[in-house]
C-alpha positions in Angstrom: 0.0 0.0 0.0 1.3 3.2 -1.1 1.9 5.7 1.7 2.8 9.7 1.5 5.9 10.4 3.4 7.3 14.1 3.0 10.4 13.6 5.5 12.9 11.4 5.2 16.9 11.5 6.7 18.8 10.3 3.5 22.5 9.3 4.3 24.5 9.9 0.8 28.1 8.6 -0.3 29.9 9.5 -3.8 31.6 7.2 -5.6 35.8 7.1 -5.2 37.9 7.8 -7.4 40.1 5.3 -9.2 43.7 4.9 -8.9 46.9 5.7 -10.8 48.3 2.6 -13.1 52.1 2.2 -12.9 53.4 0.7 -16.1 56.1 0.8 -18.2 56.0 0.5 -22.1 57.2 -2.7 -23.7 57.7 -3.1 -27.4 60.0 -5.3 -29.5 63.3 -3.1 -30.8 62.2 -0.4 -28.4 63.8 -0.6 -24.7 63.7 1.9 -22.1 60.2 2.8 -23.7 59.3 5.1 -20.5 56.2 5.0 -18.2 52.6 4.4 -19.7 50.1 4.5 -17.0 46.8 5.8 -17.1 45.0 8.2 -15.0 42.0 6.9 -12.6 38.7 8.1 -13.4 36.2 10.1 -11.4 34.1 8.6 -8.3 30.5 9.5 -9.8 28.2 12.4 -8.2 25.1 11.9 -6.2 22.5 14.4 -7.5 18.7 15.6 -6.6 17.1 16.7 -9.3 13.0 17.6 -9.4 11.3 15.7 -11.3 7.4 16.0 -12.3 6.4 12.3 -12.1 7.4 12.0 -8.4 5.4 13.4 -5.6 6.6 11.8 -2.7 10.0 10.7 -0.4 8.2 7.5 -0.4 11.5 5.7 -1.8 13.8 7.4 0.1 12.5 6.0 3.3 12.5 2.2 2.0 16.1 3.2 0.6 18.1 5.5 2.5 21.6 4.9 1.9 22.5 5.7 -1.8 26.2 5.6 -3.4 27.1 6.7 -6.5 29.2 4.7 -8.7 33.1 4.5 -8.5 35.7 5.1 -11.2 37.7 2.4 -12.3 41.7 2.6 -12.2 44.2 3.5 -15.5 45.3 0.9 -17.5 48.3 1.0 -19.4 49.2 2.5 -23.0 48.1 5.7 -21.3 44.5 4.3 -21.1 42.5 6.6 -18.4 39.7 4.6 -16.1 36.1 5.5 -16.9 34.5 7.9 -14.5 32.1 6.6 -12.1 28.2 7.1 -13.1 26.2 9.9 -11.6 23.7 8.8 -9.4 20.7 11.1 -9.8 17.6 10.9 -7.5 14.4 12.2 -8.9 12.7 14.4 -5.5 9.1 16.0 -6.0 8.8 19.9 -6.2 8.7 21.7 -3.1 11.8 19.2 -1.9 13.8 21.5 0.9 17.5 19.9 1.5 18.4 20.6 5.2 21.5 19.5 7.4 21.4 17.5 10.4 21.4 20.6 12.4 18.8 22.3 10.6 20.2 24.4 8.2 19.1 24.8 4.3 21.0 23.6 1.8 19.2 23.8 -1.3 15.0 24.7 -2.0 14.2 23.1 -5.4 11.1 24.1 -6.5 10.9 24.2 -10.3 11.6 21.4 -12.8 14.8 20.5 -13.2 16.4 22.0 -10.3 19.5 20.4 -9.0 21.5 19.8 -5.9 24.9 18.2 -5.7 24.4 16.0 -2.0 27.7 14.3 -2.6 30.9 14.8 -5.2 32.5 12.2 -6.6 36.6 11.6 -6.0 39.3 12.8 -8.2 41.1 10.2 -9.9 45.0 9.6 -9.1 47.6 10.6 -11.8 49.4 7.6 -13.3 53.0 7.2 -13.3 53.3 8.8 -17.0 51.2 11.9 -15.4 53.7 12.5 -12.6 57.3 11.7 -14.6 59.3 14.6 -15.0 63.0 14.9 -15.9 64.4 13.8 -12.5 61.9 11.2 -12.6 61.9 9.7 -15.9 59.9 6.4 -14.7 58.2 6.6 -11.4 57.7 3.0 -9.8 54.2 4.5 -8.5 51.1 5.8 -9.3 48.7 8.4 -7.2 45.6 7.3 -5.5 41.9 8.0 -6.4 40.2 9.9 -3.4 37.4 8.7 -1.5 34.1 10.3 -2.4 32.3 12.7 0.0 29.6 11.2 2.1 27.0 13.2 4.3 23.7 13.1 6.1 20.6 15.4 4.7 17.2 15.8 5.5 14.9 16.0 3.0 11.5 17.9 3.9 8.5 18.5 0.8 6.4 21.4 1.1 3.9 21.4 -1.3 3.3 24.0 -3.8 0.0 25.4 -3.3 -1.2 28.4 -4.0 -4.3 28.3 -1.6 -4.4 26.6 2.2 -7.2 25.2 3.3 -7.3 24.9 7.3 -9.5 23.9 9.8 -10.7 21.3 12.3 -10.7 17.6 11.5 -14.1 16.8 9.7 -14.8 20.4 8.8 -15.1 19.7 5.1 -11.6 20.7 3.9 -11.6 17.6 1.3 -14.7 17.7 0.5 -14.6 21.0 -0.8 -11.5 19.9 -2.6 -13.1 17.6 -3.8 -16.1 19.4 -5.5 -13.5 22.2 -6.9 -10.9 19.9 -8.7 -10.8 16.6 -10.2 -8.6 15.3 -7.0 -10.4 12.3 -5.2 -9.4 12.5 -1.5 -11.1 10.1 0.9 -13.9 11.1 2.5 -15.6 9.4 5.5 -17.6 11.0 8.2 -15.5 10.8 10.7 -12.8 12.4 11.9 -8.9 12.0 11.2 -10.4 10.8 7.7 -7.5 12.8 5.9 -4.1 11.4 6.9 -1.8 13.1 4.4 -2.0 16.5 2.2 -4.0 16.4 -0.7 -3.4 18.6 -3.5 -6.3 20.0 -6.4 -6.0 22.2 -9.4 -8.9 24.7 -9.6 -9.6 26.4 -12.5 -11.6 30.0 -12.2 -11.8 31.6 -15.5 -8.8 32.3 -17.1 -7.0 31.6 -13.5 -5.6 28.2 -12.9 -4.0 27.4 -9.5 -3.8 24.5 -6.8 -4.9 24.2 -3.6 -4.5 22.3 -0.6 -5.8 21.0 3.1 -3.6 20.2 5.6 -5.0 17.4 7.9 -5.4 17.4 11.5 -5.3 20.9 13.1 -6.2 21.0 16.4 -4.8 22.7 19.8 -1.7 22.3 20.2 -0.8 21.3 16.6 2.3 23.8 16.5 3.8 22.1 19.5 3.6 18.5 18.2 -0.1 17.9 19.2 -1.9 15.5 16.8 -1.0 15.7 13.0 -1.0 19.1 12.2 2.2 19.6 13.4 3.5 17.5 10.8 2.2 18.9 8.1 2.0 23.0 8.8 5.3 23.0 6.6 2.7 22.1 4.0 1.3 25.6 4.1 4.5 27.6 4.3 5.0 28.2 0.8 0.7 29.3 0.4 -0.2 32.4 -1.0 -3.4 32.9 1.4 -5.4 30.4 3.6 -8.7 29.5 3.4 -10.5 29.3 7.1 -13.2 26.2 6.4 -15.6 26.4 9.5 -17.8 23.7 10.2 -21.5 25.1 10.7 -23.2 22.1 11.8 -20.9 20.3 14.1 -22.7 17.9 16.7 -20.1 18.7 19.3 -21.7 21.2 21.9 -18.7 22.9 23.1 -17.7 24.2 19.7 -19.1 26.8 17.2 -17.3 28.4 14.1 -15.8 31.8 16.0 -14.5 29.4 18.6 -12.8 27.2 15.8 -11.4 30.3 14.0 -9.3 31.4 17.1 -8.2 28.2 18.3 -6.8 27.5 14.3 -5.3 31.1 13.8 -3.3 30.7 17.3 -1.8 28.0 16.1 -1.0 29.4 13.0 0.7 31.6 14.8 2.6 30.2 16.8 3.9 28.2 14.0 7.4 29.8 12.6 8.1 29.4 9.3 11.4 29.1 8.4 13.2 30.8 5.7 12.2 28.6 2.5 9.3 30.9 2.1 10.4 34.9 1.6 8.6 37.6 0.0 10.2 39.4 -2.8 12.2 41.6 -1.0 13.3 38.6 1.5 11.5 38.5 4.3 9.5 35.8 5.7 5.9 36.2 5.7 4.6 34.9 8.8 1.5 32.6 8.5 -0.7 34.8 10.7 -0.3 38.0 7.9 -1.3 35.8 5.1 -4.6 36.8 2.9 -7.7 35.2 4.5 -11.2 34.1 3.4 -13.4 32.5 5.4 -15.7 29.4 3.9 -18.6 29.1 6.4 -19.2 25.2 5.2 -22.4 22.9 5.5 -24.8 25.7 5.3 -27.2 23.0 3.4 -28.0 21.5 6.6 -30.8 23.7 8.1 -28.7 24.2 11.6 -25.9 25.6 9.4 -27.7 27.9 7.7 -28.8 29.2 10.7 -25.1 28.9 12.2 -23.9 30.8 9.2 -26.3 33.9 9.4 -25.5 33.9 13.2 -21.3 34.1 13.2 -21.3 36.2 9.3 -21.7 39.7 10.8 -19.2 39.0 13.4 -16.4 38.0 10.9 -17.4 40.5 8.8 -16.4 42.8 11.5 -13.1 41.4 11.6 -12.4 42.4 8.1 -12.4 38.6 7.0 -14.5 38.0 3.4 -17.0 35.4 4.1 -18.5 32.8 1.8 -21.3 30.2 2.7 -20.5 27.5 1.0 -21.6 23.4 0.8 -19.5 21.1 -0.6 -22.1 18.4 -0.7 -24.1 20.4 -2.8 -21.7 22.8 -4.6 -23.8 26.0 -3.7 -21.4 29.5 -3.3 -18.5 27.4 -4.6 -18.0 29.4 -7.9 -18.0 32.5 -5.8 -15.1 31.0 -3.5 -13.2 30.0 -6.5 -12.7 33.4 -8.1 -12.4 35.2 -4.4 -9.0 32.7 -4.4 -8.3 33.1 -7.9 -8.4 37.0 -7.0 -5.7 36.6 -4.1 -3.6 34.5 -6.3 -3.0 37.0 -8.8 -2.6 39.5 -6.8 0.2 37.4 -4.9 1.7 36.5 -8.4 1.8 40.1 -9.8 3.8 41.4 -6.1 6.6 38.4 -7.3 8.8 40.8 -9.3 10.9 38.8 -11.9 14.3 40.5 -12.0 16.0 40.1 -15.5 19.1 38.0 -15.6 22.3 40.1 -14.6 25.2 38.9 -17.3 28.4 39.4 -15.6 31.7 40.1 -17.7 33.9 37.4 -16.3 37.4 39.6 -14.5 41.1 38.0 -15.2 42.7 39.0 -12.3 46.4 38.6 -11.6 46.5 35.2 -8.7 46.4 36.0 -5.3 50.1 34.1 -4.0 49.9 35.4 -0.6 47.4 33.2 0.0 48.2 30.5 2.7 47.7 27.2 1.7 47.9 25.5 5.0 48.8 26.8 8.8 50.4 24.5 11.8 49.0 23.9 15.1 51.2 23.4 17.7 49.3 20.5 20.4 51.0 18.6 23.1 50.7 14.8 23.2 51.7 13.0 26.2 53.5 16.0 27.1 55.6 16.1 24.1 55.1 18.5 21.2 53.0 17.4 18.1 53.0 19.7 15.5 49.8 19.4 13.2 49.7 20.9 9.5 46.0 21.4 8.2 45.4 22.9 4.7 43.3 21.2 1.9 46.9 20.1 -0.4 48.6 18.5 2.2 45.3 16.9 3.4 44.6 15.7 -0.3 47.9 14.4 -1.1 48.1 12.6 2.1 44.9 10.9 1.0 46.8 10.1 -2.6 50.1 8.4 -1.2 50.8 4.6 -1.4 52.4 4.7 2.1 53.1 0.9 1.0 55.7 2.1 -2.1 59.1 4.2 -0.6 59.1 6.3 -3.7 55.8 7.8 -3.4 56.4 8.6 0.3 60.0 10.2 -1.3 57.4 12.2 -3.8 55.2 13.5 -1.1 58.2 14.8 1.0 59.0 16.3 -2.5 55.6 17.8 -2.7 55.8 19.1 1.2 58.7 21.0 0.8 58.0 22.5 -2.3 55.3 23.9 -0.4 57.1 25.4 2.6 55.8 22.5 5.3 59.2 22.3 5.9 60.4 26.1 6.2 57.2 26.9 8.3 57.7 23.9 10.6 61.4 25.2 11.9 60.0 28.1 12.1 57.4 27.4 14.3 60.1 25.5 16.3 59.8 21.9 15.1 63.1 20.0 15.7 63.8 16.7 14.2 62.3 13.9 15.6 58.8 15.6 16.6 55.7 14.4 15.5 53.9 16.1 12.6 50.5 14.9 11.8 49.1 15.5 8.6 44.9 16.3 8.2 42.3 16.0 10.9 41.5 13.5 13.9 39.6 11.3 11.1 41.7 11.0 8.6 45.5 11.9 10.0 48.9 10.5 9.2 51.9 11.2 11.8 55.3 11.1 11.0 58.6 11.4 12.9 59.7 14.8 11.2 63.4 14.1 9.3 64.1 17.2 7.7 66.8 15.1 6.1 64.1 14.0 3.7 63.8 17.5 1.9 66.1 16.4 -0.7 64.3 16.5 -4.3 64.8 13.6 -6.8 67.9 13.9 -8.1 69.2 11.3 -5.7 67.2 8.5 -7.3 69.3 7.8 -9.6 70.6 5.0 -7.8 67.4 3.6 -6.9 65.4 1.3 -8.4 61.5 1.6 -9.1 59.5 1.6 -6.2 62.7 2.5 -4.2 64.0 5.6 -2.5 67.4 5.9 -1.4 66.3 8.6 1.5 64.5 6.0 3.1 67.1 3.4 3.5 69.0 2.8 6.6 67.0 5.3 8.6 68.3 4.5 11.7 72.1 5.9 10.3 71.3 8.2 8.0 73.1 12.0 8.8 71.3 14.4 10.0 71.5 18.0 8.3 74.2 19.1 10.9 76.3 16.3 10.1 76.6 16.3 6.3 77.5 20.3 6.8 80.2 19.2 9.5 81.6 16.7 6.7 80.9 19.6 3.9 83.0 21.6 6.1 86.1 19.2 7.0 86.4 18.7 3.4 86.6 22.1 2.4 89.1 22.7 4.9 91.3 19.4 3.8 90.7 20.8 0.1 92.5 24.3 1.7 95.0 22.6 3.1 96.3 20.2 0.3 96.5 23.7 -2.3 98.8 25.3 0.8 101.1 22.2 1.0 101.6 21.9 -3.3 102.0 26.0 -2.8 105.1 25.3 -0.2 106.3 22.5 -2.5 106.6 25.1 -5.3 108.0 27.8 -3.8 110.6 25.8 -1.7 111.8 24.6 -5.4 111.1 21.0 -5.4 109.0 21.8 -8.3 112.2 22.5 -10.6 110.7 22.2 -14.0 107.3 22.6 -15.4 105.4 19.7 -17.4 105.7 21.5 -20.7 109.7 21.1 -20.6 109.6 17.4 -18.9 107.2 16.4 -21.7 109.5 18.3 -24.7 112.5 16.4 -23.0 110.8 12.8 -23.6 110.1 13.7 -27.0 113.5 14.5 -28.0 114.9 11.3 -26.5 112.4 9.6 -28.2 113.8 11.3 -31.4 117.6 10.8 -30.9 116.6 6.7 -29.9 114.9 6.5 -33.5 117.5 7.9 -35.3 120.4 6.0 -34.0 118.7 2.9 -35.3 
């Protein structure tokens, strides 16, 4: 049995992005034919879109968790992975996308509005992406980055143009009912109508829709009975139709008594900001146009009930209209009072003309900070956290398995200035540096050792890097300038000595003449034989 749900928590994942192939291209007569891998396609999108035939979250409640398709890794001969497909989710107009804490994220209203819920992964680079002069064949690829994931709440409001409200039983489908071609259940008793039911009334040239919302009573705004579930349902109304029952058989209620009770819970209903007038603001329920429908005045009680209560509305400045939906009297009168309030509401809407702006080349911003360190104490030892979105990113796109790709983010880190801005900030080596945020961190024992750039790999093979062997005796940066230093000075010293050598005269004769001296001895030999 079909049911009508309009909220529903919807817990969405993109797809991830595929990885980086490593591969090296083989051919007959052709060695040393240099890297081939492919890139990694794109992790696939999760996006709501409205569409016409839906008109419910019906399917989102039986199927909450959605994930959007993953791209597939690179292939060699330079072959990229196919992107992962999009996952669109058809949601009916009206849809309002909210956070877990209650904020808007998107309003789609008209046909073919979108929202992105979830992005897709970036693909990792292959290894021919990332070669370079100094890396002429990289033993490793990039890899693909998980998709984003998040939880939204997905509320429908629908989109009517008039509201009709009242107690339960008061006639609100009915008169639906005898105005469109919508067929709402209708039993005489009450709580009949469980969910919203929508109609399209035409009054002359005038065509709009119109709506009851089931189950007002006290206390609906604060979560009494079903009202409170579905007074969203009028937020997005032009003006509100009061339906009064006439000839209700309860004793303790007549049609003024109903009208109060209804508009103090309209409002004390806030509305929140999916529904602004043109210039904005929020229209509260309570200031909304108003007709009242004094209904069942076929019944000779409520025709008496009707003549009673009219001059005090009237004196309210409310328009009244006695009305029967069982026997459609004063109903074409009702239909062009709402018709009247609808085009008034749709002539305030003021459509703004499309503003074309001249896209600006500016010069790029390189001040800009890319990432900032944290200084945080760990077991009462320093730990130095770096936060940006690159370092974050590429953290998430190393193969901590491979010791050249760790080589080529330490590459990447100092490039950046990790390294500069962590002895600046008083980092010494050995310190622990953690990379992203409590979810998702990597720590490292800081080495500023490993700043060196490729141009030692030359003795390494693939998937090797020479920086990472023999940690535990690998020089630190004060040592190799020490060693830089001794053999400058032994350099120094050995041109000092040969300088003695020379001027004390052990040097007696110069190459030139000891080499012109062979050569004529060489002669005089030849020419004696």
């Amino acid at each position: 049995m079909a049911a009508f749900v309009d909220r529903v928590t919807l817990h969405v994942t993109a797809g991830n992005g595929g990885h980086g192939c490593v591969s090296i291209k083989r051919e007959k007569f052709k060695p040393l034919g240099g890297p081939d891998g492919g890139n990694g396609g794109k992790g696939g999108d999760i996006i709501l879109r409205v569409d016409p035939q839906v008109t419910t979250l019906l399917d989102f409640h039986h199927l909450p968790h959605r994930k959007a398709g993953n791209g597939e890794p690179g292939k060699g001969g330079l072959h990229p992975g196919k992107h992962g497909e999009d996952l669109i989710l058809g949601v009916p107009a009206g849809t309002v996308v909210k956070s877990k804490d209650g904020d808007i994220l998107g309003d789609l209203i008209n046909v073919g509005d979108e929202y992105i819920a979830a992005i897709g992964g970036m693909g990792g680079l292959g290894n021919a992406a990332i070669s370079s002069d100094k890396r002429k064949a990289p033993g490793f690829a990039l890899l693909g980055i998980p998709g984003t994931s998040q939880d939204i709440v997905l509320e429908l409001k629908s989109m009517a143009d008039i509201a009709l409200v009242g107690y339960p039983s008061a006639g609100k489908s009915s008169l639906i009912a005898a105005v469109s071609a919508a067929r709402p259940k209708i039993a005489d008793y009450p709580f009949t109508t469980l969910v919203p039911n929508l109609g399209v009334v035409q009054a002359g040239e005038t065509r709009f829709t119109v709506a009851d919302v089931p189950g007002l009573i006290p206390g609906a705004s604060e979560g009494k009975g079903l009202g409170h579930e579905f007074l969203r349902h009028v937020e997005r109304c032009a003006a509100i139709v009061h339906v009064l029952d006439c000839a209700s058989l309860e004793s303790d209620r007549d049609p003024i008594t109903d009208l109060d009770i209804i508009e103090a819970e309209l409002a004390n209903y806030e509305a929140d900001s999916t529904f602004a007038g043109t210039d904005g603001t929020i229209v509260p329920l309570i200031d909304r146009p108003k007709l009242i429908a004094l209904n069942k005045v076929d019944m000779p009680d409520g025709a008496e009930m009707a003549e009673f209560v009219r001059p005090e509305l009237e004196k309210r400045g409310y328009r009244v209209f006695e009305i029967s939906a069982l026997s459609r009297n004063g109903l074409r009168e009702l239909s062009f009072a709402m018709a009247e309030l609808v085009e008034q509401a749709r002539a305030e809407q003021v459509v703004e003309a499309p503003v074309v702006e001249v896209p600006v080349i500016r010069p790029r911003f390189s001040n800009k900070e890319e990432f900032y360190i944290r200084r945080e104490e760990q077991n009462l030892e320093p730990l130095w956290r770096v936060i940006g979105e690159k370092p974050e990113r590429w953290i998430m796109q190393t193969d901590f398995r491979n010791d050249e790709a760790v080589g080529y983010l330490a590459d990447r880190l100092a490039k950046l200035g990790v390294e500069n801005k962590l002895f600046k900030a008083g980092a010494k080596p050995g310190d622990a540096v953690v990379i992203g945020s409590e979810q998702d961190s990597v720590v490292f024992d800081w080495e500023p050792t490993m700043a060196a750039g490729a141009e030692l790999l030359g003795g390494s093979r693939r998937g090797e890097d020479v920086r990472l062997e023999d940690r535990g005796n690998r020089k630190t940066r004060e040592e190799k300038r020490a060693e830089h230093e001794d053999r400058k000075a032994a350099k120094a010293a050995a041109r000092q000595e040969l300088e003695a050598e020379r001027k004390a005269g052990i040097w007696t004769e110069s190459v030139n003449a000891k080499n012109a001296k062979n050569a004529a001895g060489k002669k005089a030999a030849q020419e004696e034989e």
